[in-house]
N, C-alpha and C positions, 0 to 999 in steps of 0.2 A: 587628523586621521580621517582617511574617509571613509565610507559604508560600502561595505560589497554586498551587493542581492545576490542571494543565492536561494533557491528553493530546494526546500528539505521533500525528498521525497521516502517515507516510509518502506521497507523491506516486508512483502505482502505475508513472506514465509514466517517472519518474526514475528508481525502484530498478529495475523490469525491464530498463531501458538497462546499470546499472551489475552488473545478474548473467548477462546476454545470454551471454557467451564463454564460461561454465561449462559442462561436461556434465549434460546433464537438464533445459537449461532448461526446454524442452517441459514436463514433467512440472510442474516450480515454478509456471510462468506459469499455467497450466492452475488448480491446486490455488489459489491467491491470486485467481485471477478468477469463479469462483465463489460466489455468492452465496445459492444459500437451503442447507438442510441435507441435503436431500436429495441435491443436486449433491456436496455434500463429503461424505457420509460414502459415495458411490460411489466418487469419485476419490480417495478414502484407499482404499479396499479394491482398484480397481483397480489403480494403481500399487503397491500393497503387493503385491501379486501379480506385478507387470512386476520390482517390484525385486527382491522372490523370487527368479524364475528367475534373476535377473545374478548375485542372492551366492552361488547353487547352485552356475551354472557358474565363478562368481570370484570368494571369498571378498574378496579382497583390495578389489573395487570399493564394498563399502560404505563405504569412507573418502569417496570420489568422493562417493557419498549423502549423507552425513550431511555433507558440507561444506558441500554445497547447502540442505541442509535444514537447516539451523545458522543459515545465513543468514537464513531465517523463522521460526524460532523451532519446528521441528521435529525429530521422532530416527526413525530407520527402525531397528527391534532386532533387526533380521532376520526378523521377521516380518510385520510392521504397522509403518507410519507414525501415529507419535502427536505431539499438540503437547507441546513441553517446557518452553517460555517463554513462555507467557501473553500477557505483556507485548510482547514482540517479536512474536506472532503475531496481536494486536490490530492493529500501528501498520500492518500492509502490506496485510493478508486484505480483503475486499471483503464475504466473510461475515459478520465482525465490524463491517464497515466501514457497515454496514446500520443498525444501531442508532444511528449517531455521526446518519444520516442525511446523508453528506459527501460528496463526487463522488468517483471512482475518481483523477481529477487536479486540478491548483490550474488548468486551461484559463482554467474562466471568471475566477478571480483575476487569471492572466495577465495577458485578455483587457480585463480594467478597469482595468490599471493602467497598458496602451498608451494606451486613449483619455485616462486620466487625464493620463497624461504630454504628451501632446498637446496639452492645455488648461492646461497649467503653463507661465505666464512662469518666465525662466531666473532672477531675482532677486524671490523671494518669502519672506512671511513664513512662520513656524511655525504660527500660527495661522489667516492664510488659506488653507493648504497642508488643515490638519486638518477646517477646515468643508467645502473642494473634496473630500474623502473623504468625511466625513457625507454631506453633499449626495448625491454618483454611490449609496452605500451605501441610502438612503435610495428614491431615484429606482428603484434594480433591487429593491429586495424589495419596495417598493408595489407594485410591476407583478406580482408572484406571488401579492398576495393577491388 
């Protein structure tokens, strides 16, 4: 059997739902929706600064931090926010997310596979089912070129 690479890219609209109640979100949501380099290497030195002052006044709140930041694949060292996991900071970032060339969320996936549904009899085959996908799949990227 052989290996197929495939890279997981995270749905931006479903993880930021599932890290909302955290402290910082502001700061996460902010740093993952940014997109050229310029934007992030402000909002790393920004927020390295805003996080600053908290471990100044409250040593203890960098656990707070680095929980959040954990979650993206980042470390705050008390000084600067760096990324620490590559890999985990590829699947969510928007900056990374640029090179896959992939939307921010699965919307329009969603949104094709309402109408799809919609045009599916409730007893079909496997293989009528698979050309009705070709087909819609087909139909929306000729229309971009």
């Amino acid at each position: 059997m052989t290996k197929v690479d495939f890279k997981y890219l995270a749905c931006l609209r479903h993880f930021l739902c599932s890290i909302k109640k955290f402290d910082y979100f502001y700061q996460i949501k902010h740093l993952l929706k940014v997109t050229t380099k310029f934007e992030f290497e402000n909002s790393i030195e920004h927020f390295s600064e805003s996080f600053k002052e908290i471990f100044d006044k409250n040593p203890e709140e960098i656990l707070k931090i680095n929980n959040i930041l954990s979650k993206v694949g980042l470390f705050f060292d008390g000084n600067i926010i760096f990324i620490e996991d590559d890999d985990l900071w590829d699947q969510v970032s928007m900056h990374r997310r640029v090179a896959h060339q992939m939307p921010s969320t699965t919307n329009t996936l969603e949104s094709m596979h309402g109408h799809l549904n919609k045009r599916t009899p409730r007893k079909n085959t496997f293989y009528s089912s698979l050309l009705r996908v070709h087909n819609e799949l087909n139909k929306k990227f000729l229309k971009l070129l």
